[in-house]
C-alpha positions as CSV (number, residue, x, y, z in Angstrom):
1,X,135.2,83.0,122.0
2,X,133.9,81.7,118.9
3,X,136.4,81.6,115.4
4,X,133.5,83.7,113.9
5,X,133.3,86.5,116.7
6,X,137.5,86.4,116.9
7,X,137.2,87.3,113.0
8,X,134.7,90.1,113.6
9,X,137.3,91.8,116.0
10,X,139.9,91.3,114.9
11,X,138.2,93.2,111.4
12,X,136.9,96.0,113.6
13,X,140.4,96.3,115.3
14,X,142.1,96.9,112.2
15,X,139.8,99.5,110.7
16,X,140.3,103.1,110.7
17,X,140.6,105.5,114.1
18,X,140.1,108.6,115.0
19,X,143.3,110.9,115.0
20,X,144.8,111.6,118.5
21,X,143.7,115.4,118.3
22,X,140.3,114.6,117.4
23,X,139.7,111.9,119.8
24,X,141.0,114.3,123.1
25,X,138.6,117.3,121.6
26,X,136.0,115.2,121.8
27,X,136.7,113.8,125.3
28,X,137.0,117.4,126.4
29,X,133.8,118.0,125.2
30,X,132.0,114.6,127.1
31,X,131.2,113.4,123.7
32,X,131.3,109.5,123.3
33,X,133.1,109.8,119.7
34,X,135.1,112.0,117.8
35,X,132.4,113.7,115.6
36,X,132.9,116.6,117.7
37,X,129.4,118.2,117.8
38,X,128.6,118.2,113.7
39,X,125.2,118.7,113.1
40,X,123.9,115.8,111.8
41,X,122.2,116.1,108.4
42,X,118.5,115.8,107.9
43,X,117.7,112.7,105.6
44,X,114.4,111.0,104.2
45,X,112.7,109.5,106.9
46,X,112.5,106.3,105.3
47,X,110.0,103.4,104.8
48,X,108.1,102.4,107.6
49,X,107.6,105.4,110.5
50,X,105.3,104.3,113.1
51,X,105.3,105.2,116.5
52,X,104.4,102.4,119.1
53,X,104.9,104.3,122.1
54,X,107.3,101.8,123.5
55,X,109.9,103.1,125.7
56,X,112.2,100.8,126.3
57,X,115.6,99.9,126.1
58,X,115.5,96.5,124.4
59,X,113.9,96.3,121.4
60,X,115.1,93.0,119.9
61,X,111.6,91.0,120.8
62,X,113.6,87.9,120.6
63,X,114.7,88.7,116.9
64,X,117.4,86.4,115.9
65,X,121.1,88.2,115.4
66,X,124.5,89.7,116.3
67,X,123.8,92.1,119.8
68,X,124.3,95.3,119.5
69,X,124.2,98.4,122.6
70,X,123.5,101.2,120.3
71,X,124.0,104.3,122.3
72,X,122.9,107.9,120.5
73,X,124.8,110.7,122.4
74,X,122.1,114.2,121.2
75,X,123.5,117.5,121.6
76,X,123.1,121.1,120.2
77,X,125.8,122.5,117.6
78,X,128.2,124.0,120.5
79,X,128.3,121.0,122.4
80,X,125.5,121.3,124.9
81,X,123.9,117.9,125.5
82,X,120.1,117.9,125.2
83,X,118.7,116.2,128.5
84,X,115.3,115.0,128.3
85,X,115.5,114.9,124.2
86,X,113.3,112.1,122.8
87,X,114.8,109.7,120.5
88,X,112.8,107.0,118.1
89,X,115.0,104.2,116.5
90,X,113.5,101.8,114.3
91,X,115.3,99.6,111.6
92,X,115.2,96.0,109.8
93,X,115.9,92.2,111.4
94,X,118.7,90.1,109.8
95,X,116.5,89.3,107.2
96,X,115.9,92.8,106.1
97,X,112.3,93.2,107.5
98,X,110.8,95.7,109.6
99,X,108.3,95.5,111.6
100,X,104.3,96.4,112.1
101,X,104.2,97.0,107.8
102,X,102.6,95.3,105.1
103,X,105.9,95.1,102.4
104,X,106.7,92.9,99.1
105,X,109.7,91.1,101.9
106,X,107.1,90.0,104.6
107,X,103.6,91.0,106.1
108,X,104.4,92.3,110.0
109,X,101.5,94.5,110.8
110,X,101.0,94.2,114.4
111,X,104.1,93.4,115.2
112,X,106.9,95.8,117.0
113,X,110.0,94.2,116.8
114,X,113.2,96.7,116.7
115,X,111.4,99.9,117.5
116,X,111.8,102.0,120.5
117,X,112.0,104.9,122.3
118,X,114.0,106.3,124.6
119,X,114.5,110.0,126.9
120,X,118.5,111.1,127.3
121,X,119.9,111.1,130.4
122,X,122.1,114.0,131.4
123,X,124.9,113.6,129.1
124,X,122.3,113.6,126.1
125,X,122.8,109.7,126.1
126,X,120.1,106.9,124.6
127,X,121.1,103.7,125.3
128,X,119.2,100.9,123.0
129,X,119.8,97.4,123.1
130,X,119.2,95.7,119.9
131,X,120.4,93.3,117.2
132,X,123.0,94.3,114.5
133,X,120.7,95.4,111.3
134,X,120.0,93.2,108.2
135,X,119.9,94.4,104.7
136,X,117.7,95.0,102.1
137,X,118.3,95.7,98.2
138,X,119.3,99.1,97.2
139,X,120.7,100.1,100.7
140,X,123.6,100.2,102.6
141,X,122.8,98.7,106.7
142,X,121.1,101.2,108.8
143,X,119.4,102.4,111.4
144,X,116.3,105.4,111.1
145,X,115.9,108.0,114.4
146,X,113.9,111.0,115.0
147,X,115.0,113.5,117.6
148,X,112.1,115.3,119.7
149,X,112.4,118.2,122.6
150,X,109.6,119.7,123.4
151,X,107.3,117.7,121.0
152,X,109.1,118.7,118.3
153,X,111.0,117.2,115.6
154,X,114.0,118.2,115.1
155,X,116.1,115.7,113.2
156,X,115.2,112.5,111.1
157,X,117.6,111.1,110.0
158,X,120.2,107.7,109.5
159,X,122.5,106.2,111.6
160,X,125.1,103.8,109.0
161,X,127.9,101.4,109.8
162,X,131.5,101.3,108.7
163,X,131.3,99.1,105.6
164,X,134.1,96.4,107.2
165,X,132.0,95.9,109.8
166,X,128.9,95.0,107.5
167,X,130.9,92.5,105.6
168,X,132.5,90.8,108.7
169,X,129.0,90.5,110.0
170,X,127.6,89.2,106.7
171,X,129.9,86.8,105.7
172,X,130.7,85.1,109.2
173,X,127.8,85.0,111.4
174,X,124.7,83.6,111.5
175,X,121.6,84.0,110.1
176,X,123.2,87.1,108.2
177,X,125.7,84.2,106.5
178,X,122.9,82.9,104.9
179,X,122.0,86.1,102.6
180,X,125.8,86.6,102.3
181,X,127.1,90.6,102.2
182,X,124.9,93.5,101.7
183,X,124.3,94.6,97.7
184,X,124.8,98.5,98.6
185,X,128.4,99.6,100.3
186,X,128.0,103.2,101.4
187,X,129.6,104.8,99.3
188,X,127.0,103.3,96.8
189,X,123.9,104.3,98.8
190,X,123.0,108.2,97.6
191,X,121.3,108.8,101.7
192,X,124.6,107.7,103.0
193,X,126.7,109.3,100.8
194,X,124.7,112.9,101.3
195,X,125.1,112.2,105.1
196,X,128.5,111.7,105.3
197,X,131.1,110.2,107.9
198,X,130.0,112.3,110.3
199,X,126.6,110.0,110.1
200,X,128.8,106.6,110.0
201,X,128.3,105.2,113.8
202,X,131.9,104.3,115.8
203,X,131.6,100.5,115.9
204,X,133.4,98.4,118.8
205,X,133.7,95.3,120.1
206,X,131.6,94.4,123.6
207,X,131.1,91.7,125.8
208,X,128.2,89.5,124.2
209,X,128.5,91.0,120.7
210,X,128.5,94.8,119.1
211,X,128.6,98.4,120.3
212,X,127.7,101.1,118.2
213,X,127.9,105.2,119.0
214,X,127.1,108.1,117.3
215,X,126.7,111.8,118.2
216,X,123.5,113.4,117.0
217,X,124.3,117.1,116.8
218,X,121.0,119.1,116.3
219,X,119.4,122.9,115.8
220,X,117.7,124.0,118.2
């Protein structure tokens, strides 16, 4: 194991945890972390919606950056998980870029790098596998996702990171080292802020890099 990736957990170890309490409600309830079924905020969809209609699992495209399973866990407001819900991801590279756009960072039309889709399994589980996200000016790290049953939208909205994570990432791996740590914490970012923890993804360590998990609670 690499000095760098020892840093990274040993950052992520010492950052906050669930309490005890909150942690066995949501095992009780087959969630996969302790947001225990909040519904998760609408927010502004964001620069850069298009739908590929790529469903896959890994989206990386051989996009250069930490690994990352980023699993999305979408259930209704008393718990129930929502099998067969459609879920959209899309977000930047290291570098801050997204993909198949025209913007004043890079000109990627055509391209679909970092953009899926994926169809929950039983549990209400999306699994993507992906590449920790860069940053851009003005924003904190994060990652955009529309929820669909029935062709329907029923959430858009923003998956964000703990802020220790970001920095340990930034600052000690390559090629986010180069750009140095993000210009926006969350609690300077007004989507992140008016989202709330309950939008902020559970970040762990895992085998090759990053795991990150997040319960999408939605209304029907």
């Amino acid at each position: 194991m690499s000095l760098t990736r020892r840093r990274l957990l040993a950052t992520l170890a010492a950052a906050p945890v669930l309490t005890a309490p909150l942690v066995l409600r949501a095992q009780d309830a087959g969630l996969i972390t302790g947001n225990v079924c909040m519904v998760q905020p609408a927010t502004t969809e964001g620069p850069f919606y298009v739908d590929p209609e790529l469903v896959r699992q890994d989206i990386t495209e051989g996009r250069p950056g930490v690994p990352l399973v980023l699993r999305l866990q979408v259930v209704s407001a008393d718990c129930a998980p929502i099998t067969g819900a459609r879920v959209d991801i899309w977000h930047s590279d290291a570098g801050g870029l997204y993909s198949g756009v025209r913007a004043p960072n890079g000109d990627t039309r055509g391209e679909t790098f970092l953009r899926g889709t994926q169809f929950a399994d039983a549990a209400g589980v999306v699994r993507f596998d992906t590449i920790y996200p860069g940053w851009y000016p003005g924003r904190t790290p994060h990652v955009h996702y529309k929820v669909f049953v029935d062709d329907r939208t029923l959430l858009t909205s923003q998956l964000f990171f703990p802020d220790a994570a970001s920095d340990a990432v930034y600052t000690q791996i390559a090629p986010y080292a180069a750009r140095g740590r993000a210009d926006t914490p969350n609690t300077a970012d007004f989507i992140a802020r008016r989202a709330g923890e309950a939008a902020v993804a559970r970040v762990d360590g895992a085998s090759a890099g990053l795991s990150a998990a997040l319960v999408v609670g939605v209304r029907g």
